[in-house]
N, CA, C and O of each residue as an XYZ file, in Angstrom:
228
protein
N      94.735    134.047     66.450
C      95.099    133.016     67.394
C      94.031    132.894     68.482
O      94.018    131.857     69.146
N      93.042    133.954     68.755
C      92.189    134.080     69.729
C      91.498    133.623     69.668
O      90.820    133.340     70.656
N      91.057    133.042     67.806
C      89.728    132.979     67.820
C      89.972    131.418     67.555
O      89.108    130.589     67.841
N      91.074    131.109     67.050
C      91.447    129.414     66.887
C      91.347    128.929     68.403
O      90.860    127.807     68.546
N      91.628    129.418     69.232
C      91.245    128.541     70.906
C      90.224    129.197     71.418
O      90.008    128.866     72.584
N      89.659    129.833     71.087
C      88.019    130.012     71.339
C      86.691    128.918     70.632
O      85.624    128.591     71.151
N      87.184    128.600     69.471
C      86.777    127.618     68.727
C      87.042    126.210     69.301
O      86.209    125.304     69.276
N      88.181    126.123     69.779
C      88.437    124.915     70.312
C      88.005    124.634     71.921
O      88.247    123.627     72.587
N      87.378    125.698     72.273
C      87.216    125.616     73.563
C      85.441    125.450     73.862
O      84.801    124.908     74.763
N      85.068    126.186     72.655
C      83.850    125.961     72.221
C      83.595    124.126     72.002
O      83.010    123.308     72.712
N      84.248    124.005     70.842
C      84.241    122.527     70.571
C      84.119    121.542     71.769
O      83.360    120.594     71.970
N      85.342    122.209     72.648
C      85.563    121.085     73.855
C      84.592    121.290     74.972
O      84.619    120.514     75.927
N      83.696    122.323     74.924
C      82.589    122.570     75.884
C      81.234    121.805     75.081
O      80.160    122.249     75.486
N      81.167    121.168     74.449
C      79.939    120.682     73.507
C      80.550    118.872     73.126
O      79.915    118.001     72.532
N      82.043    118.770     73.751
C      82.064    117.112     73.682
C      81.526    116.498     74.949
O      81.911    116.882     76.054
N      80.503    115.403     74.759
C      79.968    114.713     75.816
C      80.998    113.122     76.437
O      80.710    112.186     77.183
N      81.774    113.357     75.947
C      82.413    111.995     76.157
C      83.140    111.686     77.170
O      83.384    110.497     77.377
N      83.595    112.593     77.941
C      84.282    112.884     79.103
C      83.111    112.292     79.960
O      82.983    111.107     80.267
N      82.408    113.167     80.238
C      80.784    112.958     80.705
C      80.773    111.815     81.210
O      80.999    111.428     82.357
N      80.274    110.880     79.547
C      79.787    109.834     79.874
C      80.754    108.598     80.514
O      80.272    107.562     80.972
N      82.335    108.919     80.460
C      83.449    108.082     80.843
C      83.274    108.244     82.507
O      83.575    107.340     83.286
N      82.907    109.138     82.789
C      82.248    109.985     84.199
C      81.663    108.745     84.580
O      82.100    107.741     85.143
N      80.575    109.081     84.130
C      79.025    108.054     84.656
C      79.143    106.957     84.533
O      78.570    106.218     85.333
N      79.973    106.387     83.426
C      80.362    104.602     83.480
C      81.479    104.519     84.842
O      81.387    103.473     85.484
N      81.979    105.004     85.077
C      82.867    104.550     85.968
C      82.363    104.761     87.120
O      82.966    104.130     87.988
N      81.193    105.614     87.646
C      80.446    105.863     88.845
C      79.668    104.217     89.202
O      79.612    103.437     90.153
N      79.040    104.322     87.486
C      78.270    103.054     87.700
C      79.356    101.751     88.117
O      79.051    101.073     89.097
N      80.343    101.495     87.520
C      81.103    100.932     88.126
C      81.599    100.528     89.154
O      81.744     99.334     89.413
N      82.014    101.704     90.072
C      82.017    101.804     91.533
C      80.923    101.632     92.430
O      81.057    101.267     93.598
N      79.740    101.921     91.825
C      78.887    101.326     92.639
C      78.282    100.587     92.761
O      77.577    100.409     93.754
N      78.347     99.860     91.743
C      78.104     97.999     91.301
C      79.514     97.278     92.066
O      79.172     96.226     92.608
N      80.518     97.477     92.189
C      81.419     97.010     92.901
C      81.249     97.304     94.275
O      81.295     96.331     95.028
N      81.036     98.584     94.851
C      80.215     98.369     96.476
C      79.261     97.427     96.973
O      79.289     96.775     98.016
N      78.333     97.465     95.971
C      77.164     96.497     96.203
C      77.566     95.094     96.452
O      77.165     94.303     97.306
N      78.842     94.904     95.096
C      78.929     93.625     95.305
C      80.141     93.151     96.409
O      80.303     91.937     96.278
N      81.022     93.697     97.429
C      81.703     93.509     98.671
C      80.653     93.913     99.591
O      80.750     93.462    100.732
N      79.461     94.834     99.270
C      78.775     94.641    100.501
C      78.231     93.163    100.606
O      78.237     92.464    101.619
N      77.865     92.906     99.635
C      76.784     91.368     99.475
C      77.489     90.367    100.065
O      76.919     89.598    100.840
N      79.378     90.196     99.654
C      79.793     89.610     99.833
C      80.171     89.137    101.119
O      80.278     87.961    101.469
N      80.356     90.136    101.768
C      81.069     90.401    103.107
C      79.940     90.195    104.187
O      80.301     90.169    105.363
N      78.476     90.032    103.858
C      77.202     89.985    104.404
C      77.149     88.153    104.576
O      76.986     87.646    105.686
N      77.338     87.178    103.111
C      77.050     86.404    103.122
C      78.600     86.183    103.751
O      78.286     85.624    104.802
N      79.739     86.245    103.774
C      80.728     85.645    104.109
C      80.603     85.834    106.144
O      81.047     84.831    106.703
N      80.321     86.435    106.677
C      79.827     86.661    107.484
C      78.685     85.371    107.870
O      78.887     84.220    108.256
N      78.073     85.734    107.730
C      77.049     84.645    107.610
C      76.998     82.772    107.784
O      76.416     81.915    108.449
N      78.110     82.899    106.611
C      78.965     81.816    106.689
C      80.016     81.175    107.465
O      80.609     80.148    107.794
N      79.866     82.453    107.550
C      81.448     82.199    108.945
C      80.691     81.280    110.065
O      80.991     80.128    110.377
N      79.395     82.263    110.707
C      78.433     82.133    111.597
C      78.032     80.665    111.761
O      78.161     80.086    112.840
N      77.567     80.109    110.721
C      77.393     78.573    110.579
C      78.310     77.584    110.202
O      77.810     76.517    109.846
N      79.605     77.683    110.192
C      80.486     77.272    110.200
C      80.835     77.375    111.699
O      80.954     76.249    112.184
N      81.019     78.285    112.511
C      80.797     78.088    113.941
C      80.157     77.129    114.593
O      80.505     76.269    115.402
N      78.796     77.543    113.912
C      78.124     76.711    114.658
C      78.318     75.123    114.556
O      78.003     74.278    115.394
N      78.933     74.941    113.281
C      79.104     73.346    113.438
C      80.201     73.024    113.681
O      80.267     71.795    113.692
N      81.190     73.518    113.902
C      82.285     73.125    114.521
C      82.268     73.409    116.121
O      83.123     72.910    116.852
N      81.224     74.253    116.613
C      80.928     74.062    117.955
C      79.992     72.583    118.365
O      80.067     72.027    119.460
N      79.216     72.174    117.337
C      78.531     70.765    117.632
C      79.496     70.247    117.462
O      79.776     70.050    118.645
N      80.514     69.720    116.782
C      81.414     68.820    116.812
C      82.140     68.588    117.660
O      82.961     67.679    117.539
């Protein structure tokens, strides 16, 4: 029985797939920061000149 979950523990120390479910979802999160930072930069922005023309008006 010792050596059947030693084997399997072996096995499960040599699967990379966890890993890489890891690193896609990092990349994920930080492609989604980027893109509320961008957003929130230009919405901002927008706001700003939208001010401004409703202050000329």
């Amino acid at each position: 029985m010792f050596e059947t979950m030693l084997i399997h523990l072996k096995a499960l120390a040599r699967d990379n797939k966890g890993a890489t479910a890891i690193e896609y979802g990092m990349i994920a999160a930080l492609i989604a920061a980027i893109i509320i930072g961008v957003i929130t930069t230009i919405g901002t922005d927008l706001l700003a000149k939208f001010n401004t023309i409703a202050d000329g008006i």
